[in-house]
N, C-alpha and C positions, 0 to 999 in steps of 0.2 A: 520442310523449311518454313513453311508460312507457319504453321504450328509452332516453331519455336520464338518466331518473332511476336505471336500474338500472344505469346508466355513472357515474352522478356518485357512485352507494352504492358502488361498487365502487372508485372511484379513492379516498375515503374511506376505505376500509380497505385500500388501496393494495396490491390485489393484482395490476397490474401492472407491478409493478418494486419494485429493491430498497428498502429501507428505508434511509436511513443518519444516522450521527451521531447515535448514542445512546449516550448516559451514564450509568454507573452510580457507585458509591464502593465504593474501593480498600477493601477491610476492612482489608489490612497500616499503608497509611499514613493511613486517612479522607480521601482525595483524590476529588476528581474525575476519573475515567479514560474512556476512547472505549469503548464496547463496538460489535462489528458493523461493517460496511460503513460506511466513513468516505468521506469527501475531501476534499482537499485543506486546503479552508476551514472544515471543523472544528479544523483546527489553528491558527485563528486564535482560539479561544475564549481567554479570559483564563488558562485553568488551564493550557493548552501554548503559547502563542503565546512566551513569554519564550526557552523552549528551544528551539522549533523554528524563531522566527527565527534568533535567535543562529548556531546548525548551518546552519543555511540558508544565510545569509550569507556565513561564514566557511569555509563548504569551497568549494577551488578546485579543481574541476576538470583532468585534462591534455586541454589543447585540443588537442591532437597525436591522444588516442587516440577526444574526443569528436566529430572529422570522420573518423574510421574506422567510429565505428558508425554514422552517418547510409550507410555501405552494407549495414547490415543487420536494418534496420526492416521491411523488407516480410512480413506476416503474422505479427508478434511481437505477442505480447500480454504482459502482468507482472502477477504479482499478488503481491501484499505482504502477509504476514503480520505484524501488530505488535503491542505494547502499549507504548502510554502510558506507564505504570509500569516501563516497563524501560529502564535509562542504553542499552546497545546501540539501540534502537528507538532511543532520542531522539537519539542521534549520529548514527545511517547513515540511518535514514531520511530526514529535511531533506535529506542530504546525497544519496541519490538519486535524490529528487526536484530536485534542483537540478540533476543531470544530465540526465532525463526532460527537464526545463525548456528547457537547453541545446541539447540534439537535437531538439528540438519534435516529443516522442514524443507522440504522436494519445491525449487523456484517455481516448476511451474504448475505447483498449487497457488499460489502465491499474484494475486494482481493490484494491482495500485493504480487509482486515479488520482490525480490531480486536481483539484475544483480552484474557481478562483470566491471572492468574496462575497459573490452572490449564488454560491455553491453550484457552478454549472463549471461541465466540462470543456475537454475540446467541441464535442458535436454535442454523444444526446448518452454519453458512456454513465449517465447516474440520475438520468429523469425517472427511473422505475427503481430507485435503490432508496425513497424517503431519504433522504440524506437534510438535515437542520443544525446541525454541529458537527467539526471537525476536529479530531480527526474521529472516524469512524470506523472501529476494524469489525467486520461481519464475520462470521463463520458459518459453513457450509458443511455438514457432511450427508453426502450422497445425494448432492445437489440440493440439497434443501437447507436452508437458515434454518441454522440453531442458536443462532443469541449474538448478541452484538455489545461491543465496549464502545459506546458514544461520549465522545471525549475524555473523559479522566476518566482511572480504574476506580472501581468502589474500593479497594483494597491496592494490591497492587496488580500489573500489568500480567504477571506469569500466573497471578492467583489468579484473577478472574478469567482468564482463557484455562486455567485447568477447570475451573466451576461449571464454565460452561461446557466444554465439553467432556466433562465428568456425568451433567447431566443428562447428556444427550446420546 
């Protein structure tokens, strides 16, 4: 009995696993923004759902290049660096999630922080990620960084994630 009480204390201050979908206000514009470890369906709250359906929606993907990376999903992970508050975030990110979508990339390869304007998270979730622009998508495979799309694609968003992990 004491064992399950000290399980249920414990999941209660939810120290096994991450936290996510926390909110704070933007000081520049008095907004509501994401701070920390988000997903997906925080972006359905009322303060971002307008934009990130919108980008969602309306980015099409090339189908040509999104059945090339379905050969290269095996042990890739992504993690996304954003903010809320930043027009880049709010364009590319929908927009590579709609990719992720398309390839029915595995969620929980898949991680997402939130930064606010001075690129810091909820605690300390992107002090060792060099993070200077957002939005940030890293790639992982086999735990190790293989390349990174910092801010805008040099090309576009589904080319340069095949590029890189083409190369890798």
């Amino acid at each position: 009995m004491k064992i399950i009480l000290i399980y249920l204390f414990l999941i209660s201050l939810n120290l096994f696993g991450q936290d996510y979908n926390h909110f704070t206000i933007d000081t520049v514009k008095n907004k509501k923004m994401l701070i920390g470890y988000c997903t997906k369906e925080a972006f359905q709250d009322t303060a971002f759902s307008n934009w990130f359906n919108e980008n969602y929606s309306n980015y099409q993907p090339d189908n040509q290049i999104l059945d090339e990376l379905q050969n290269f999903l095996n042990n890739l992970k992504i993690k996304i660096v954003l903010g809320t508050w930043c027009s880049d975030s709010r364009e590319f990110v929908p927009a590579f999630l709609k990719i992720l979508d398309s390839i029915k990339f595995p969620e929980e390869n898949l991680e997402m922080i939130c930064v606010d304007r001075n690129k810091k998270g909820y605690q300390n979730e992107v002090d060792n990620l060099d993070i200077n622009f957002v939005p940030t998508f890293i790639f992982y495979k086999n735990d190790k960084e293989i390349g990174r799309i910092i801010e805008i694609p040099n090309t576009t968003l589904e080319n340069d994630f095949l590029e890189i992990v083409k190369n890798n």
